[in-house]
Wavefront OBJ file of the C-alpha trace (Angstrom):
o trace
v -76.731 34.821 -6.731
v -80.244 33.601 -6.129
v -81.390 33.914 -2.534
v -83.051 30.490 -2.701
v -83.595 29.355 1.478
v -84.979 31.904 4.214
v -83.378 33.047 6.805
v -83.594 30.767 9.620
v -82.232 27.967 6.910
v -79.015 30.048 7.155
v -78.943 29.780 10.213
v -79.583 26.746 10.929
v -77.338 25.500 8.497
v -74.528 27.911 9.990
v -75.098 26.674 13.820
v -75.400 22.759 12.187
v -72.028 23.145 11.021
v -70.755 24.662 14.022
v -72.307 21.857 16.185
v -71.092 18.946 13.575
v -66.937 20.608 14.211
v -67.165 22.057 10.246
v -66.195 25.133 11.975
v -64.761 24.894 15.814
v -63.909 27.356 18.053
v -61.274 30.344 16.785
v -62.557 29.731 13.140
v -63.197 32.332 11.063
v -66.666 32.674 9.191
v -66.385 34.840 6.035
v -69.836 35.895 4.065
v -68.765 35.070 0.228
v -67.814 31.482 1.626
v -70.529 30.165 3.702
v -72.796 31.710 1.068
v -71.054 29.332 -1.894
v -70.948 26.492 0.737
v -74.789 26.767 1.177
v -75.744 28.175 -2.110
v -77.398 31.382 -0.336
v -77.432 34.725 -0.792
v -74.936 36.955 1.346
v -77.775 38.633 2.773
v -79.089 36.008 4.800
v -75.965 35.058 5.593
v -74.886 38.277 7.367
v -77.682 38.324 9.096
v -77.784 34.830 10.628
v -74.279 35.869 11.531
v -75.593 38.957 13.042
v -77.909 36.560 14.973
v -75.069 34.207 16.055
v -72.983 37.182 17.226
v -76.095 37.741 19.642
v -76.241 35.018 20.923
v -72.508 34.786 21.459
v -71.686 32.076 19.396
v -69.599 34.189 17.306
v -67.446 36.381 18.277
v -65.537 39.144 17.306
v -61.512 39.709 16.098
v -60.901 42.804 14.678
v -63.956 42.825 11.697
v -63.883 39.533 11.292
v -66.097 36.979 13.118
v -64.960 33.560 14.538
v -66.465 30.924 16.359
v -66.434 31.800 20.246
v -64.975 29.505 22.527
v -65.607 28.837 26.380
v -63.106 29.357 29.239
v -62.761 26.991 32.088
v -65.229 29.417 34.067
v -68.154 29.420 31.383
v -67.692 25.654 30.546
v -68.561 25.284 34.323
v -71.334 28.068 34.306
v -72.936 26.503 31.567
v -72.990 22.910 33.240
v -74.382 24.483 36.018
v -77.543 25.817 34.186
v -77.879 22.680 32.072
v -77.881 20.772 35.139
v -80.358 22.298 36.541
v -82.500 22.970 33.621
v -82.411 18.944 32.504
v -82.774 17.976 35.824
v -86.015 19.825 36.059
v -87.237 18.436 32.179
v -86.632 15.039 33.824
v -88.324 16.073 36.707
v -91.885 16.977 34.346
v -91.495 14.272 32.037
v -91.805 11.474 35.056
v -95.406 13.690 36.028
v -96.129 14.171 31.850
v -94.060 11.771 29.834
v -97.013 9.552 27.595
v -96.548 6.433 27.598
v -95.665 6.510 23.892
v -92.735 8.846 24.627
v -91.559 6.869 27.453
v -91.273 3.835 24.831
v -89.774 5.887 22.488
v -86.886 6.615 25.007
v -86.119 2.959 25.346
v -86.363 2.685 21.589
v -83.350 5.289 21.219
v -81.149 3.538 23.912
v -81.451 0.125 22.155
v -80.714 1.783 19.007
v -77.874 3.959 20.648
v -76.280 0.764 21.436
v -75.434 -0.126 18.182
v -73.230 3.347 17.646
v -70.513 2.626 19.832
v -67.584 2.744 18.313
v -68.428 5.594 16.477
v -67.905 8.401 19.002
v -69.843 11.203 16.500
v -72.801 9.566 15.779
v -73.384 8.499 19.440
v -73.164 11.947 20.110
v -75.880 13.166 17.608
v -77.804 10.189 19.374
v -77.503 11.592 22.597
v -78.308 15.374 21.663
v -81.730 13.459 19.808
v -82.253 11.536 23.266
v -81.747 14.892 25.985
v -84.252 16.806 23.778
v -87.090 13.813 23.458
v -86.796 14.336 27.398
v -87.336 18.243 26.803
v -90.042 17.915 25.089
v -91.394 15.218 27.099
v -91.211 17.970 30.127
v -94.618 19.314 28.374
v -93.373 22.852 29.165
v -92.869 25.003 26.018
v -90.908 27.661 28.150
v -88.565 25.298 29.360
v -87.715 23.735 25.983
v -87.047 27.367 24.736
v -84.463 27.801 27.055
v -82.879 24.183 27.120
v -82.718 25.081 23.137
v -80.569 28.429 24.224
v -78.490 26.003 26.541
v -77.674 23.298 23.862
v -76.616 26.118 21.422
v -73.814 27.467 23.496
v -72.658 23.492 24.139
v -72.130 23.741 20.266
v -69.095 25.553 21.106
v -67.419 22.445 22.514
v -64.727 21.578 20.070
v -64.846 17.758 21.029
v -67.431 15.599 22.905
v -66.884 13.494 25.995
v -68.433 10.561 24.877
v -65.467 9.967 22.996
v -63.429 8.989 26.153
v -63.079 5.274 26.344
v -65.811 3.437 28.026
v -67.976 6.753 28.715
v -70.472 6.027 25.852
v -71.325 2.585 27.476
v -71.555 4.120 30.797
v -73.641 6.951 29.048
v -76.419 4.589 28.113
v -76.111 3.338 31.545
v -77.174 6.314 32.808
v -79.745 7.445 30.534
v -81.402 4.068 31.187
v -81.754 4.859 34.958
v -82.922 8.246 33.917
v -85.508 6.735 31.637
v -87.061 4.098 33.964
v -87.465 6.792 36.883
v -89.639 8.723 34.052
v -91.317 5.537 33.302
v -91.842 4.710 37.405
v -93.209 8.374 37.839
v -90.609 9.349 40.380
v -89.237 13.105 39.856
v -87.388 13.515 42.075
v -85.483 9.906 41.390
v -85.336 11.235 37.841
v -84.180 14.911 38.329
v -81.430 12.922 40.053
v -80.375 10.519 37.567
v -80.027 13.301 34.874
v -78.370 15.758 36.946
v -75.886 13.156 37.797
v -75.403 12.283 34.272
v -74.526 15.685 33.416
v -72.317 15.839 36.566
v -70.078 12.896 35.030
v -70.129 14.542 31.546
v -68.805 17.542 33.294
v -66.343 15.423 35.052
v -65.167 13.815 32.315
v -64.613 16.896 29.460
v -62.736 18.261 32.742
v -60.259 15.386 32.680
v -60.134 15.900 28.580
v -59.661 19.477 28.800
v -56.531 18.913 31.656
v -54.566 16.491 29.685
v -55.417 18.457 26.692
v -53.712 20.987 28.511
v -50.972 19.146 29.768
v -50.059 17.950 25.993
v -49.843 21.561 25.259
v -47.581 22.620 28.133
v -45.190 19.982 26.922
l 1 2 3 4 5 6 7 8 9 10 11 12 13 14 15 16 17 18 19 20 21 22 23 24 25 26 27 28 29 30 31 32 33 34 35 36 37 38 39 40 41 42 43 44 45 46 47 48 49 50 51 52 53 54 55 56 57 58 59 60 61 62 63 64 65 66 67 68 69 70 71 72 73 74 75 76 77 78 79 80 81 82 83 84 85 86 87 88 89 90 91 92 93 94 95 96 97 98 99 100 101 102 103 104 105 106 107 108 109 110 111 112 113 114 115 116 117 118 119 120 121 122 123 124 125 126 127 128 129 130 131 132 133 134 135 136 137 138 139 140 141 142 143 144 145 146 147 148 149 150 151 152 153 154 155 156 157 158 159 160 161 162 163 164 165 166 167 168 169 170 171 172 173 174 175 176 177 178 179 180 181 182 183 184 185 186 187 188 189 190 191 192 193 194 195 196 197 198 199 200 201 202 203 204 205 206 207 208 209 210 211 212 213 214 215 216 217
């Protein structure tokens, strides 16, 4: 076969379908397949595995490699650092934001509205929202490392906006994060997004408990 995309491509496309549910947590991820399924060679393929097993994403069971999945205790570990980490992106953005960005914000809400009902694509919405406010921050460093953070939350096998009513009262709370950007306030902003991930938290905690309780049955 034709190597025909570079490696990050491979990547990419591996950690896309990862973060779409093509592949969820305890899958398997086998070379000759994801190279037909993305029409690349195998050797960029084992090595953006390679790179994935690095980064913990994948994981290892036996010789094969599956999609890692988070206990109870890194679930909360990893709100913890994405709490803080947004918080402090909102934080920048209300001393950096431009005024074009902070209209572009408010664009993406009104549009955002118009997904409900359709659990998946509000949640593609909302990962496109969070990083506009990343990159708003102005701070390349902290970007890099909100990047790292959003990988691992590919690892989620289901997203909490799908709980009924929480994607209204997520655009609820991203427009109270937005207008303490717009207002200048940071510490009113690193606020209103920490609190917003605090309910997120909150609420895949009541998912993954009667997830659990189904199971027990």
């Amino acid at each position: 076969m034709t190597e025909t995309k570079p490696l990050k491509d491979a990547y990419s496309l591996i950690l896309e379908a990862i973060d779409v549910g093509v592949y969820k947590p305890g899958d398997r991820l086998v070379e000759s397949e994801l190279a037909d399924r993305f029409g690349v060679s195998r050797t960029p393929i084992r090595e953006a595995l390679q790179r994935l097993e690095t980064q913990s994403l994948l994981t290892r069971d036996g010789r094969s490699l599956i999609v890692a999945s988070l206990d109870h205790n890194q679930l909360a570990e990893l709100y913890i650092v994405r709490s803080e980490l947004e918080g402090l992106a909102a934080r920048l953005a209300a001393r950096h934001a431009t005024d074009e960005e902070v209209r572009l914000l408010r664009i993406m809400i009104e549009e955002d509205a118009r997904l409900m009902g359709d659990p998946q694509a509000l949640s593609r919405a909302n990962r496109r929202f969070h990083k506009q406010i990343h990159l708003a921050s102005h701070n390349r460093y902290l970007v890099q490392q909100l990047d790292l953070v959003h990988r691992s939350m590919a690892l989620l096998a289901s997203t909490s906006i799908s709980v009924a009513g929480r994607g209204e009262r997520t655009l609820e709370e991203h427009s109270a994060i937005v207008e303490a950007i717009a207002s200048g306030d940071g510490d009113a902003a690193y606020k209103a997004l920490k609190e917003h991930i605090s309910r997120a938290f909150e609420t895949r905690l009541r998912q993954d408990s009667i997830a659990a309780e189904r199971f027990s049955l």
